[in-house]
C-alpha positions in Angstrom: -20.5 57.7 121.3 -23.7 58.0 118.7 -26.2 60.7 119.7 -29.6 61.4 118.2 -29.5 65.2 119.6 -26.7 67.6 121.1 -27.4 70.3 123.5 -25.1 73.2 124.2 -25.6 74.6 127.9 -22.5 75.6 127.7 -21.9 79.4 130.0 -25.9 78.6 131.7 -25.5 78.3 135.5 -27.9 76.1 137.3 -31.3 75.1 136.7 -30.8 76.0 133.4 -29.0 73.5 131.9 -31.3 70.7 133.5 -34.4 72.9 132.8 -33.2 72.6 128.9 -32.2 69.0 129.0 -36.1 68.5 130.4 -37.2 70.3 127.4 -35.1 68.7 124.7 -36.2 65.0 125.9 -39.5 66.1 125.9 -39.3 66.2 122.3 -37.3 63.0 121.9 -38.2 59.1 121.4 -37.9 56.6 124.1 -34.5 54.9 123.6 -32.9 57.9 121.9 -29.9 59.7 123.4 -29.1 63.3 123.8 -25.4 64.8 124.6 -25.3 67.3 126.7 -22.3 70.0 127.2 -22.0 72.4 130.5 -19.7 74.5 132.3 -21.4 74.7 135.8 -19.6 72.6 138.1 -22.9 71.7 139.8 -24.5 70.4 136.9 -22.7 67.0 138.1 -24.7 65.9 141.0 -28.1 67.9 139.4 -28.1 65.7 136.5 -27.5 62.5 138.5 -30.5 63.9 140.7 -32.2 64.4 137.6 -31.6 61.6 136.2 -33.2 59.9 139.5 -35.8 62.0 139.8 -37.2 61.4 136.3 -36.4 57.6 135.0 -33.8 59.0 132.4 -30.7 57.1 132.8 -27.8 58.9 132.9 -25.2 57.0 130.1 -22.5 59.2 130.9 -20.7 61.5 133.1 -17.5 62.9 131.8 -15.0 66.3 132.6 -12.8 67.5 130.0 -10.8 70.7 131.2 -13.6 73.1 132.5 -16.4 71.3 130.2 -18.8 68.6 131.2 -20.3 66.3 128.9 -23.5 63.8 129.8 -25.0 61.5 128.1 -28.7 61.1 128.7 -30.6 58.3 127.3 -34.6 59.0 127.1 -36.9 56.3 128.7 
């Protein structure tokens, strides 16, 4: 999938990886779409909160191994 931005949470335990995602869309485009890897298991269901919570749709949710990978697309 094409992504404008990648952000590396990779080793951050929660809120830190959504705290960063908040950050890195803040400097984004409406439209454009940021990738996002993790390692916390809880960043699952705190970015599809997150996602909720701010109008952000959520692209993708995926698990490879002990890595997650989202994409967020900024509204």
């Amino acid at each position: 999938m094409n992504f404008d931005k990648e952000l590396d949470t990779r080793g951050l335990n929660c809120p830190l990886p959504i705290l960063r995602t908040k950050k890195s869309l803040n400097d984004m485009q409406s439209g454009q779409l940021l990738k996002v890897r993790a390692t916390d298991p809880g960043s699952v269901k705190d970015f599809q909160a997150f996602a909720k919570q701010t109008g952000n749709e959520l692209v993708s949710s995926e698990t490879i191994d002990t890595e997650f990978v989202f994409f967020m697309k900024k509204k």
